[in-house]
VOPADO-590089 format. One record per residue (C-alpha): residue number from 1; x, y, z. Coordinates in pm, whole numbers. Example, Ala and Ser with C-alpha at 12.3 -4.5 7.8 and 13.67 -1.06 7.14 Angstrom:
BEGIN
@k = 1 | u = 1230 | v = -450 | w = 780
@k = 2 | u = 1367 | v = -106 | w = 714
//
This chain:
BEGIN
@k = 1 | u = -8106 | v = 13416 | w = 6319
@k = 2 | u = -7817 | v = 13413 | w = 6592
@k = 3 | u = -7509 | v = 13160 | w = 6585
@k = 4 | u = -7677 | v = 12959 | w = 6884
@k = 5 | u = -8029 | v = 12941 | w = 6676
@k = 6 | u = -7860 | v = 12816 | w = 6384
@k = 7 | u = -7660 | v = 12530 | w = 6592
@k = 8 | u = -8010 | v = 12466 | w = 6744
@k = 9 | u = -8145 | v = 12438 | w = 6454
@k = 10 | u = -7902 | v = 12225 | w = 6261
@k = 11 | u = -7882 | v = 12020 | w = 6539
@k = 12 | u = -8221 | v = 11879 | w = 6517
@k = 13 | u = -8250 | v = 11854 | w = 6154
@k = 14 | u = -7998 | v = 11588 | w = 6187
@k = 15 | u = -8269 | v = 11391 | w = 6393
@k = 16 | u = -8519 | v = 11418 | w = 6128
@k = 17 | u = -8354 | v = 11192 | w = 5894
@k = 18 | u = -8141 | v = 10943 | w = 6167
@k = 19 | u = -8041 | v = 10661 | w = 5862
@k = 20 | u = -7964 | v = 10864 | w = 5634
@k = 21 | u = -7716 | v = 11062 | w = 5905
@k = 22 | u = -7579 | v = 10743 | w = 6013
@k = 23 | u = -7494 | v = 10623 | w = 5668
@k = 24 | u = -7308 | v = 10948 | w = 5574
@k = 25 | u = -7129 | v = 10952 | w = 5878
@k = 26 | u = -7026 | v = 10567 | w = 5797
@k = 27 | u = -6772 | v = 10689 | w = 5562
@k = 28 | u = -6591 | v = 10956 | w = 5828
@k = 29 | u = -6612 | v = 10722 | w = 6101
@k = 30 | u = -6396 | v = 10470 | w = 5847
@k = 31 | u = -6171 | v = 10749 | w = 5738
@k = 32 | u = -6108 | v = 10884 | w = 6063
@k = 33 | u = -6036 | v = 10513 | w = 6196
@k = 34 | u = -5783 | v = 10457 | w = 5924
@k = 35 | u = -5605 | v = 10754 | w = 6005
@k = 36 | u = -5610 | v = 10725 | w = 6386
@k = 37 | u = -5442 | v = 10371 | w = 6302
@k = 38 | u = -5201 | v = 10420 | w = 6050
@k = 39 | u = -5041 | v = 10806 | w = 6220
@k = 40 | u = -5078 | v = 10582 | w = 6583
@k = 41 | u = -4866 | v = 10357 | w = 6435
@k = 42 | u = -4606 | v = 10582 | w = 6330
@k = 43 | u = -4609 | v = 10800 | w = 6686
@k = 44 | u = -4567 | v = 10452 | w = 6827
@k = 45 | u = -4247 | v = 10326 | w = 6619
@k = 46 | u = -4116 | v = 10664 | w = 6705
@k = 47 | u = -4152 | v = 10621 | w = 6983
@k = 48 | u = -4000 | v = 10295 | w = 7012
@k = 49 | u = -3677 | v = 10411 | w = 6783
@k = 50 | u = -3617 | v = 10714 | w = 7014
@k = 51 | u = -3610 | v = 10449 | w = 7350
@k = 52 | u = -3402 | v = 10194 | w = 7208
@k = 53 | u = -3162 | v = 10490 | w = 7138
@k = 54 | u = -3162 | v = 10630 | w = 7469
@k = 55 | u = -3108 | v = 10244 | w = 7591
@k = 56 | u = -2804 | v = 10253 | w = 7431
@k = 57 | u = -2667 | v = 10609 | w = 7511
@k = 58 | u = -2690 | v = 10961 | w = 7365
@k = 59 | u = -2406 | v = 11035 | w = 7540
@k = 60 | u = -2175 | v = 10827 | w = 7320
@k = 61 | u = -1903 | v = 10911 | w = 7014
@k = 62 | u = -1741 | v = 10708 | w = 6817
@k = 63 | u = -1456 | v = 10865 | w = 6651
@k = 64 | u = -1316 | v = 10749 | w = 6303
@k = 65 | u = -940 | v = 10823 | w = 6180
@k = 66 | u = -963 | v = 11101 | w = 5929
@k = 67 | u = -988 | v = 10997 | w = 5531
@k = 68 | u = -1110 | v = 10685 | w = 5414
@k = 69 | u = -1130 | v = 10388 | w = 5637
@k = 70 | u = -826 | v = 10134 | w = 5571
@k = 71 | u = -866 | v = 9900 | w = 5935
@k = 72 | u = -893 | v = 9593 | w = 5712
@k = 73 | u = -611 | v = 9600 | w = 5456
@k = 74 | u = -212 | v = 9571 | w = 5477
@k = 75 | u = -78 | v = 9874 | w = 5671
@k = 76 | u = 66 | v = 10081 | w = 5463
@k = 77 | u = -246 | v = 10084 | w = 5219
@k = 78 | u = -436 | v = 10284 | w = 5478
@k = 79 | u = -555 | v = 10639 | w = 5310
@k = 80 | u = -611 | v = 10778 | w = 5656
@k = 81 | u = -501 | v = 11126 | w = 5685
@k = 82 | u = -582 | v = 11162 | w = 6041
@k = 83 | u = -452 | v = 10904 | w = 6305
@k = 84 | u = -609 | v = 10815 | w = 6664
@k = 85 | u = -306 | v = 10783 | w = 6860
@k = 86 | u = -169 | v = 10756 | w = 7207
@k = 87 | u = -138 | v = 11102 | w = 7239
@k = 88 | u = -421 | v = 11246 | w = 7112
@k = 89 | u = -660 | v = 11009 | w = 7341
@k = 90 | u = -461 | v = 11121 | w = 7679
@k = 91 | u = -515 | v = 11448 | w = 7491
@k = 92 | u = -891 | v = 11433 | w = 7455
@k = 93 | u = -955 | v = 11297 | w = 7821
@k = 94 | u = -842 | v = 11614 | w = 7950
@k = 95 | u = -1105 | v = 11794 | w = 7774
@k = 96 | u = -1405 | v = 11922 | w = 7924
@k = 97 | u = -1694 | v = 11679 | w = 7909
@k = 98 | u = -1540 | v = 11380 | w = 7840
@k = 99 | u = -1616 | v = 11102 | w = 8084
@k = 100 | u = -1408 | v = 10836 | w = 7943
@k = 101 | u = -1259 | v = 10717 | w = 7652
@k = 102 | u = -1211 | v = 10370 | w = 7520
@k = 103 | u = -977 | v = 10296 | w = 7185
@k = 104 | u = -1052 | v = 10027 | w = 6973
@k = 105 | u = -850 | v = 9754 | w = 6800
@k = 106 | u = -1032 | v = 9580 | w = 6501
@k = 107 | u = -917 | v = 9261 | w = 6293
@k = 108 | u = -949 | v = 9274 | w = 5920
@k = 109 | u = -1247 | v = 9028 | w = 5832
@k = 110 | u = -1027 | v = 8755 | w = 5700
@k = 111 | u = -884 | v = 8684 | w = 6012
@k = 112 | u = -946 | v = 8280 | w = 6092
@k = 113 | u = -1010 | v = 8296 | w = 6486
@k = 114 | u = -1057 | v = 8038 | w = 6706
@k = 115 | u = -1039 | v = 7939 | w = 7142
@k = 116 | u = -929 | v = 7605 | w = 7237
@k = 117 | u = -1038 | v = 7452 | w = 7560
@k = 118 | u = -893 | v = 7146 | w = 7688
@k = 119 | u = -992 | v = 6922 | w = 7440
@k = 120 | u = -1185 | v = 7112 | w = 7231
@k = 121 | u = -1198 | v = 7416 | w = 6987
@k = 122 | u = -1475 | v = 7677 | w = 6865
@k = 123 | u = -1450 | v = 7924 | w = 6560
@k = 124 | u = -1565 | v = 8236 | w = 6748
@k = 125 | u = -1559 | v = 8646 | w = 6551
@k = 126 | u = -1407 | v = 8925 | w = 6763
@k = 127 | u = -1669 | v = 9079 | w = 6957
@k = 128 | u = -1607 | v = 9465 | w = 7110
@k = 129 | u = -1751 | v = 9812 | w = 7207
@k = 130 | u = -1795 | v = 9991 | w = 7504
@k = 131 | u = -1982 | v = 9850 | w = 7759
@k = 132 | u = -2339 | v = 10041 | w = 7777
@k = 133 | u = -2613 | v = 10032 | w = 8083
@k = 134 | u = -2764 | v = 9756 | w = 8120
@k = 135 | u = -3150 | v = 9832 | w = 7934
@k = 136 | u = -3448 | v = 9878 | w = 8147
@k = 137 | u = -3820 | v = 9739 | w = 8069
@k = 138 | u = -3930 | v = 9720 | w = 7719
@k = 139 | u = -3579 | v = 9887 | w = 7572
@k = 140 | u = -3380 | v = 9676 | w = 7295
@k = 141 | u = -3078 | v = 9514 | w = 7482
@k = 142 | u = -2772 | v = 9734 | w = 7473
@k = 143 | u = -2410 | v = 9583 | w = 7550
@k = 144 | u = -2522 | v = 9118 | w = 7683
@k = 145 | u = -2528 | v = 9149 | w = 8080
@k = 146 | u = -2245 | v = 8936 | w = 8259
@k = 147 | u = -2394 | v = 8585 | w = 8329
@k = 148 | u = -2085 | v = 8517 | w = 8527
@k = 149 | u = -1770 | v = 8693 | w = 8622
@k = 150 | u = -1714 | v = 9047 | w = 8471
@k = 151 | u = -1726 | v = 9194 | w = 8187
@k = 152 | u = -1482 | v = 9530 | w = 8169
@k = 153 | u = -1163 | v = 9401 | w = 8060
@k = 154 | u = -782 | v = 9466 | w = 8225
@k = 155 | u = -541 | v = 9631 | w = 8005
@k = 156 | u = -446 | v = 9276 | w = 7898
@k = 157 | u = -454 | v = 8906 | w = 7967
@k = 158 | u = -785 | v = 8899 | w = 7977
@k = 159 | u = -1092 | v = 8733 | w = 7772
@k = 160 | u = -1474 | v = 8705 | w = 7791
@k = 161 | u = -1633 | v = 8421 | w = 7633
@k = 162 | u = -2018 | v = 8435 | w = 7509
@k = 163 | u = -2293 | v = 8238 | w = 7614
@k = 164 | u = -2294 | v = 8098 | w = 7240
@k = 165 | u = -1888 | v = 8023 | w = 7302
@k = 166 | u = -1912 | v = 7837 | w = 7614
@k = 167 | u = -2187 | v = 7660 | w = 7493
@k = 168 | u = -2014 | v = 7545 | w = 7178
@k = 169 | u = -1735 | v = 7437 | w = 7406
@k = 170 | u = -1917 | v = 7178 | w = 7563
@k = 171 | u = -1876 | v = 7390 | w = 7960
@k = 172 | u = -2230 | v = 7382 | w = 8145
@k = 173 | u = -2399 | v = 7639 | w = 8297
@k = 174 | u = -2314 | v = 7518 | w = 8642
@k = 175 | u = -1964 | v = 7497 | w = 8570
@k = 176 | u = -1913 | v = 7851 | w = 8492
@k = 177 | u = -1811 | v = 8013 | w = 8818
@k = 178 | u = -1539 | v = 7733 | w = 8820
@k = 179 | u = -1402 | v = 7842 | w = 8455
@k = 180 | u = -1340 | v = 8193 | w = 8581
@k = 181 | u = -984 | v = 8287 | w = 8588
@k = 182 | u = -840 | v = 7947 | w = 8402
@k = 183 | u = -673 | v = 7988 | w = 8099
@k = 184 | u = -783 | v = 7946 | w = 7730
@k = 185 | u = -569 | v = 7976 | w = 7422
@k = 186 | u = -706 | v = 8214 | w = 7139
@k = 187 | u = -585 | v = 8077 | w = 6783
@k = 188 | u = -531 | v = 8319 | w = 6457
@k = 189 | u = -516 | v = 8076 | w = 6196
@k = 190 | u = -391 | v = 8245 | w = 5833
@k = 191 | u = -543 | v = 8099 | w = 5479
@k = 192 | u = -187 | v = 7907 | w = 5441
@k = 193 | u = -260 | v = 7715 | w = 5739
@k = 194 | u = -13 | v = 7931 | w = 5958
@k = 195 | u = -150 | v = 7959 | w = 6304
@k = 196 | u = -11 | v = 8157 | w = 6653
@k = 197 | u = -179 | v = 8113 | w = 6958
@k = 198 | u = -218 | v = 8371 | w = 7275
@k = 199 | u = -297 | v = 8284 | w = 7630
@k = 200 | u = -599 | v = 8484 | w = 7788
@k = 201 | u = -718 | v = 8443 | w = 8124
@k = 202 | u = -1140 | v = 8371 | w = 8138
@k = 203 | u = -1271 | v = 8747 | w = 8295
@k = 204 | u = -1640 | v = 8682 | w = 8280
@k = 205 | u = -1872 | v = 8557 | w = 8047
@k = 206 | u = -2151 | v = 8747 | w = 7895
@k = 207 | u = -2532 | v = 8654 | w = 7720
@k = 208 | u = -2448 | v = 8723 | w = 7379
@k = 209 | u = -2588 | v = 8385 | w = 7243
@k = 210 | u = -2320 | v = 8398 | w = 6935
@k = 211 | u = -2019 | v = 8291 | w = 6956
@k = 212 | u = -1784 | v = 8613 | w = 7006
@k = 213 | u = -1499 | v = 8658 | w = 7295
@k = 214 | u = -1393 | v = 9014 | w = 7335
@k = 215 | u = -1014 | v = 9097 | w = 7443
@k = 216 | u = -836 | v = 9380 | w = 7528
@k = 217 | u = -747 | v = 9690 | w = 7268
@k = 218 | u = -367 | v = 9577 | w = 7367
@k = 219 | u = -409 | v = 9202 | w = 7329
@k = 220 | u = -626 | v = 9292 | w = 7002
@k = 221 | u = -344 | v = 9493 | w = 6895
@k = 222 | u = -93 | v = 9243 | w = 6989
@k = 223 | u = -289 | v = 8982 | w = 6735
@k = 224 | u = -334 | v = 9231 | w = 6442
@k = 225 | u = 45 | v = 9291 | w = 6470
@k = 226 | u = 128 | v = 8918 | w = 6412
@k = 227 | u = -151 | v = 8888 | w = 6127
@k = 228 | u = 30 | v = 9175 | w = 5954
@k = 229 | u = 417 | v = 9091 | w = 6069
@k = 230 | u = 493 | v = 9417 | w = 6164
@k = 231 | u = 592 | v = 9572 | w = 6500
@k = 232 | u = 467 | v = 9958 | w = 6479
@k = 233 | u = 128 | v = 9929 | w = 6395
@k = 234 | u = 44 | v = 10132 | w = 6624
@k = 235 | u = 267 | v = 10426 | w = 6561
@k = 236 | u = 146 | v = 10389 | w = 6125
@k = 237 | u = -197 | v = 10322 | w = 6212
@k = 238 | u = -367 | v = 10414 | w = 6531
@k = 239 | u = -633 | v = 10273 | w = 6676
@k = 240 | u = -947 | v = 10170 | w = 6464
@k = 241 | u = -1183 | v = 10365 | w = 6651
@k = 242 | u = -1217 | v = 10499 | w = 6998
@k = 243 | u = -1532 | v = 10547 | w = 7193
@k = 244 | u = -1569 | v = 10862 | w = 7414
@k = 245 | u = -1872 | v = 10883 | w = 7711
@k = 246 | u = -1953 | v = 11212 | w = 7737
@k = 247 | u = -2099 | v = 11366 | w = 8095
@k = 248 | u = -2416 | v = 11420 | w = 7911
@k = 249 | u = -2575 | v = 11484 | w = 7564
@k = 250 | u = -2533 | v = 11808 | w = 7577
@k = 251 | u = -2130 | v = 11771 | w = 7583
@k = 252 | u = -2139 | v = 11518 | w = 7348
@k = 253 | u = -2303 | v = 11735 | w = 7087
@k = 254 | u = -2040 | v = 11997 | w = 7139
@k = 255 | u = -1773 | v = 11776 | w = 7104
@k = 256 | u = -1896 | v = 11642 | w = 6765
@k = 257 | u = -1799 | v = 11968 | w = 6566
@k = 258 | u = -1453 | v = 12018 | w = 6802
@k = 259 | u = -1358 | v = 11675 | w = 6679
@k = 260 | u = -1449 | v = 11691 | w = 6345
@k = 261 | u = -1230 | v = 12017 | w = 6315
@k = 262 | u = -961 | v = 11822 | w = 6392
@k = 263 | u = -988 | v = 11641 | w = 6096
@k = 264 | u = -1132 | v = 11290 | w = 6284
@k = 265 | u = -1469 | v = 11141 | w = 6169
@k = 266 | u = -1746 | v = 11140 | w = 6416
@k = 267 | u = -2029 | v = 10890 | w = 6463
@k = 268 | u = -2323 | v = 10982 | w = 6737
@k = 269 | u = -2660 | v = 10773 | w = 6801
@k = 270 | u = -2776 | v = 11141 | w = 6832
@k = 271 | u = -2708 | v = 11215 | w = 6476
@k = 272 | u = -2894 | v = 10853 | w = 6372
@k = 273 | u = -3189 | v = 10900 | w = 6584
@k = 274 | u = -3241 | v = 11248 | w = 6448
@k = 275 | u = -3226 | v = 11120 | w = 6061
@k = 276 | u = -3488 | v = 10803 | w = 6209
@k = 277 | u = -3710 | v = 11049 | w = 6310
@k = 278 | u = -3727 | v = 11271 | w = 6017
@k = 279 | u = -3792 | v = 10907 | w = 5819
@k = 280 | u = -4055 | v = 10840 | w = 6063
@k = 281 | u = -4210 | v = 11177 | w = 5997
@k = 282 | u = -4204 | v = 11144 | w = 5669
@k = 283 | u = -4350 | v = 10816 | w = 5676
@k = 284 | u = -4622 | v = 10958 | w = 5933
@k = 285 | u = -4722 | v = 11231 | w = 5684
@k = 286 | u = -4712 | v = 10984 | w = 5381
@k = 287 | u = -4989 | v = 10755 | w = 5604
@k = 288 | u = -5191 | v = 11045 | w = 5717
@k = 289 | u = -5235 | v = 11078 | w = 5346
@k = 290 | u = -5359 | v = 10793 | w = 5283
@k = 291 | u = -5622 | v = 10797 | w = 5583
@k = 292 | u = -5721 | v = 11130 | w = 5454
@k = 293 | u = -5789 | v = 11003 | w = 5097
@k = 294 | u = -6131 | v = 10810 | w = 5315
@k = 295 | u = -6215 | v = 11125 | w = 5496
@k = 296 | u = -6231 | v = 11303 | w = 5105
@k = 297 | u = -6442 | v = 10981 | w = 4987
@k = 298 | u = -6661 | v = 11041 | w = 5254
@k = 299 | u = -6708 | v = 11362 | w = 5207
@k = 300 | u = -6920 | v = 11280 | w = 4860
@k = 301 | u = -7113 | v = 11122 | w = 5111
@k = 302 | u = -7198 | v = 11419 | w = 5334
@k = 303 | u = -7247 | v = 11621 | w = 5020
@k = 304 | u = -7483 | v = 11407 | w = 4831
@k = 305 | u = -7705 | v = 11406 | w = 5201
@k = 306 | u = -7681 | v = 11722 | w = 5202
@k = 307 | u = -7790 | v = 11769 | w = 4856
@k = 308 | u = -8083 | v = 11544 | w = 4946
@k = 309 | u = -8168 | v = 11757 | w = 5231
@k = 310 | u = -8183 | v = 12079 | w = 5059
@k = 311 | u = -8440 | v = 11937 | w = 4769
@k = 312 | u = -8681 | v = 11837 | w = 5053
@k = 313 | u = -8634 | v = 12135 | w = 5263
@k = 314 | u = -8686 | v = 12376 | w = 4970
@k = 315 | u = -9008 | v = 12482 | w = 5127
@k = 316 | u = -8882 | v = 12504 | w = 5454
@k = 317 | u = -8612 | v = 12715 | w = 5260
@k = 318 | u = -8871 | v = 12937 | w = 5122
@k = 319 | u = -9035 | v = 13011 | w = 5457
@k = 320 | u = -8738 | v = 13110 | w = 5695
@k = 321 | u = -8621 | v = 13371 | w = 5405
@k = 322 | u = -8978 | v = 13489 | w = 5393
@k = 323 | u = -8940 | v = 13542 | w = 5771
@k = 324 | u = -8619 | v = 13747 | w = 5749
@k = 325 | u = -8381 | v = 13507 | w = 5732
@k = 326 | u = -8059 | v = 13606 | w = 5489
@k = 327 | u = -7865 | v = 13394 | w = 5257
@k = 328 | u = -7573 | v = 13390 | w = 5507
@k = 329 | u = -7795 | v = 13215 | w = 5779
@k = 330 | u = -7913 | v = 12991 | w = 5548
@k = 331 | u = -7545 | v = 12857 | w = 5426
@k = 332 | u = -7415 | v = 12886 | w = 5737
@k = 333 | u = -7751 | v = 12696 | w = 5911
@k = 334 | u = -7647 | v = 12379 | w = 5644
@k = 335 | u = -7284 | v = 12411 | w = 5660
@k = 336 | u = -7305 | v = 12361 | w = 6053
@k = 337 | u = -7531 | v = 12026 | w = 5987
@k = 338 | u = -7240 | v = 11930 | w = 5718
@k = 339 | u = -7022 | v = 11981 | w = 5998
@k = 340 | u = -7182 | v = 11800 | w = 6277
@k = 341 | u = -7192 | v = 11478 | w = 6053
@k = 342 | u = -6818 | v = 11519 | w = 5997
@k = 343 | u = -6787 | v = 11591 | w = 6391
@k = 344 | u = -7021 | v = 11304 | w = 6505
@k = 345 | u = -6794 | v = 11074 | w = 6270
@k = 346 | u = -6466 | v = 11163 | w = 6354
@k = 347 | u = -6586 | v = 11104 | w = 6787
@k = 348 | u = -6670 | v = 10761 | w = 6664
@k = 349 | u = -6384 | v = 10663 | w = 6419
@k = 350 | u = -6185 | v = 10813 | w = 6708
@k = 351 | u = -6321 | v = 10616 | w = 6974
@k = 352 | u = -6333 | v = 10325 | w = 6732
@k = 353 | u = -5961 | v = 10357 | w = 6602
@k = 354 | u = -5820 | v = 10364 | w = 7005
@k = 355 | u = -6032 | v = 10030 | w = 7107
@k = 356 | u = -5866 | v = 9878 | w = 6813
@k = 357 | u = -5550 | v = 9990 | w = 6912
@k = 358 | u = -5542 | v = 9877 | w = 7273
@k = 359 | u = -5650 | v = 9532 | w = 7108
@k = 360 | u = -5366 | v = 9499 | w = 6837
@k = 361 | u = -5101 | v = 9638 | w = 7129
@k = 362 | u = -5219 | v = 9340 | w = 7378
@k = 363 | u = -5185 | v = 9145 | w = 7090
@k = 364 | u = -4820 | v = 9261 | w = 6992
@k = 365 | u = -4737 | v = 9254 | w = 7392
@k = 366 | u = -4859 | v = 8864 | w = 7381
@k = 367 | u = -4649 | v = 8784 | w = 7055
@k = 368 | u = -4327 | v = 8961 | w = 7235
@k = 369 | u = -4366 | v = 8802 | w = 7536
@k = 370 | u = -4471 | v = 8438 | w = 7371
@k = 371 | u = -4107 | v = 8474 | w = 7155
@k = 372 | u = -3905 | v = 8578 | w = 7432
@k = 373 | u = -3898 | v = 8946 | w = 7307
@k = 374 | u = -3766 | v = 9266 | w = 7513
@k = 375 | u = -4066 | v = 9494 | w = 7380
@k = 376 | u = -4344 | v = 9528 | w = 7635
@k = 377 | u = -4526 | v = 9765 | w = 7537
@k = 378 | u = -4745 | v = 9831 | w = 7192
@k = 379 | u = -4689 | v = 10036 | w = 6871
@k = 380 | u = -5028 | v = 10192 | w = 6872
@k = 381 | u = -5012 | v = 10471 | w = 7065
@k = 382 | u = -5266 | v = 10804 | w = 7051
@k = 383 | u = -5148 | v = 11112 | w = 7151
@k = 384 | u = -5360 | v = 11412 | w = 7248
@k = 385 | u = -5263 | v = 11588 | w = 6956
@k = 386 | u = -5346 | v = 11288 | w = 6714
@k = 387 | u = -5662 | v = 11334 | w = 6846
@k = 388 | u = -5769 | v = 11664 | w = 6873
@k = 389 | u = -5652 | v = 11672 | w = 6542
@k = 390 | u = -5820 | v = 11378 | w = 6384
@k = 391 | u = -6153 | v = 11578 | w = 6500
@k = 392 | u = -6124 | v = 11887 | w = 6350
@k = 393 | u = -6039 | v = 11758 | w = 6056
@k = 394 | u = -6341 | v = 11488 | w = 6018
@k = 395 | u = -6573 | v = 11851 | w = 6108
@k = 396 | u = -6375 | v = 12037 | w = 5854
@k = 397 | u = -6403 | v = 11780 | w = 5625
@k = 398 | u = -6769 | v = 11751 | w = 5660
@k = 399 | u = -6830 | v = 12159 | w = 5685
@k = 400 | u = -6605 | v = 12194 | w = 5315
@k = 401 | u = -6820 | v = 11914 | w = 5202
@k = 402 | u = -7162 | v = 12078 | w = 5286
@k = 403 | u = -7053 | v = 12396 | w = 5144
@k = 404 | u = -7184 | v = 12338 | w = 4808
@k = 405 | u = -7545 | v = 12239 | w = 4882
@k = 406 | u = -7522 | v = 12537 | w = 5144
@k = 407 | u = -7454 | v = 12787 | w = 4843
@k = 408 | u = -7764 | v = 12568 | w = 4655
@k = 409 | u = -7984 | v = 12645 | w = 4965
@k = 410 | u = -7861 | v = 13049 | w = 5005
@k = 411 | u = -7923 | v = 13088 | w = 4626
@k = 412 | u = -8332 | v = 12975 | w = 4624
@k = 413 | u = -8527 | v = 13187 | w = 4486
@k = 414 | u = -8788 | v = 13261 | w = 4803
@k = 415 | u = -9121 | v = 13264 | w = 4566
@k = 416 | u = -8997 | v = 12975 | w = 4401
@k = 417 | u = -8921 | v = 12785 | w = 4773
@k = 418 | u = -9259 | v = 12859 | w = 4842
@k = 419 | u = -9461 | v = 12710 | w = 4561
@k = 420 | u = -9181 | v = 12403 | w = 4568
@k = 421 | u = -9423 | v = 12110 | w = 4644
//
């Protein structure tokens, strides 16, 4: 028998006994369904992680005096054996592929801060960080956008308020154009009930809904040097942090190891969304596990049809190795039926698994929408490779499973086949 008899062939035995068929291929068609949901999902949070990451920029350091991090306790008691000053930022903004740099001023976590208004007065935390594009359609929000005024900051003088800050402050929405450029007092306020207050100038406010205000690294500065009562912070203890915008990834990434040489810690979304996606692999694997653990139960399935198949055909057996037929065409004639049930049930659970995905992603789109979410599109997502793969395995599944009634129907005796009633 040739390879395109025995497909023939196999093919219509597999009509002979429809229900039977159906039923076995029941259990791929779940299996396959399972894992065409569970790996979609993971492609599709992947997918996700890596866009919200790009939203924010690749093309972004943050560099970290060297040693251990001491921004929040008396100077002095800083460890750091590396300092970001003056000099080495000018330094570093001559360097090829740096775009622009930004230090960064931080106040230890104890600080008591507040922003009187007329009248009135608002705890508010120090917001900061380097303003990032604006995100586009279905991307996590990066830096707030301005809602009035502007948000990139002078040297000093300067303050913007949050949405959640003016709010708290009693000023209207409609009165925000007017607020721009008036003057606000920020208040540090010690645990002894020791307070000193600095005049900022309203630059813009942005849509961060808590209450934050960001200022200045020099005004920052200027407030961490009265919280501490010292004059030279600067010169003992650098800046916190400072945020360099590389031309592209591709500079950033070779700046990482240049800095680090230097002796300065070095912080890239690059470096985060490459451990994310090894999780997410990992995860992805872990799940395809799982879906596979349906495709081996239904495998006993196509085994134990099979099996029935072989005990009825024994006859049939009998007469196509009395007409020349060798054992290898008769395992290889009931591994390809094995395999078309595993075939004809991953198609399905394939087809079946993507219509349920489009349903739960219009689902997940709704729910975003209906709570004022930025993700617009779905976590279900199938990719050609998911499903090419997802086939051949169901038909692998299904040929390994029919291998042992195949070896049962090669190993008949022919005499014995014959007088089989």
């Amino acid at each position: 028998m040739t390879l395109s008899d025995q497909v023939r062939t196999a093919w219509s035995n597999l009509g002979r006994r429809k229900t039977r068929v159906v039923l076995a291929s029941l259990g791929v068609v779940v299996g396959t369904v399972t894992i065409v949901l569970l790996v979609s999902l993971a492609s599709g949070v992947r997918r996700q992680i890596n866009r919200q990451f790009e939203s924010i920029g690749l093309d972004r350091l943050t560099v970290l005096p060297g040693g251990s991090w001491g921004g929040f306790g008396p100077p002095g008691e800083s460890k750091r054996s590396k300092l970001i000053t003056p000099a080495e930022i000018t330094r570093w903004k001559s360097w090829r592929g740096v775009a622009k740099t930004t230090p960064e001023v931080n106040l230890p976590g104890s600080v008591n801060l507040e922003v009187k208004w007329k009248e009135k007065s608002q705890s508010v935390r120090m917001g900061g960080g380097m303003p990032r594009p604006r995100p586009g359609p279905g991307m996590w929000p990066g830096t707030p956008e301005p809602l009035a005024g502007k948000l990139d900051l002078p040297e000093q003088g300067a303050v913007v308020l949050s949405r959640g800050a003016v709010q708290a402050l009693g000023i209207a929405s409609n009165e925000w154009a007017r607020v721009l450029g008036q003057s606000l007092e920020t208040v540090l306020r010690t645990s002894r009930g020791e307070t000193q207050g600095f005049v900022l100038r309203i630059q813009g406010i942005s849509s961060e809904r808590s209450s934050t205000i960001q200022v200045s690294p020099t005004d920052c500065l200027a407030m961490k040097s009265w919280w501490f009562n010292t004059t030279n912070l600067l010169q003992r203890e650098g800046y916190d942090s400072v945020t360099i915008r590389a031309t592209d990834v591709t500079q950033a990434r070779a700046l990482i190891p240049r800095l680090r040489e230097e002796g300065f810690q070095v912080q890239s979304l690059d470096m985060f969304m490459e451990v994310a996606n090894r999780i997410v692999i990992a995860v992805t694997v872990m799940l395809a596990l799982i879906g596979s653990v349906a495709l081996l139960v239904a495998s006993i399935g196509i085994a134990n049809t099979m099996v029935m198949a072989v005990y009825e055909r024994t006859r049939e057996i009998g007469i196509l190795k009395a007409l020349g037929a060798s054992r290898t065409d008769i395992r290889r004639l009931f591994m390809i039926e094995a395999g078309f049930i595993g075939l004809a049930g991953g198609v399905v659970g394939l087809l079946v698994g993507w219509g349920l995905g489009v349903v739960l992603n219009q689902g997940i789109v709704w729910y975003m929408q209906h709570r004022d979410l930025p993700v617009r599109e779905g976590f279900f997502v199938v990719t050609p490779l998911l499903a090419l793969g997802v086939i051949l395995f169901a038909a692998c599944i299904g040929t390994v499973a029919g291998l042992l009634p195949a070896h049962r129907a090669a190993s008949l005796d022919p005499l014995a086949a014959l007088r089989h009633e």
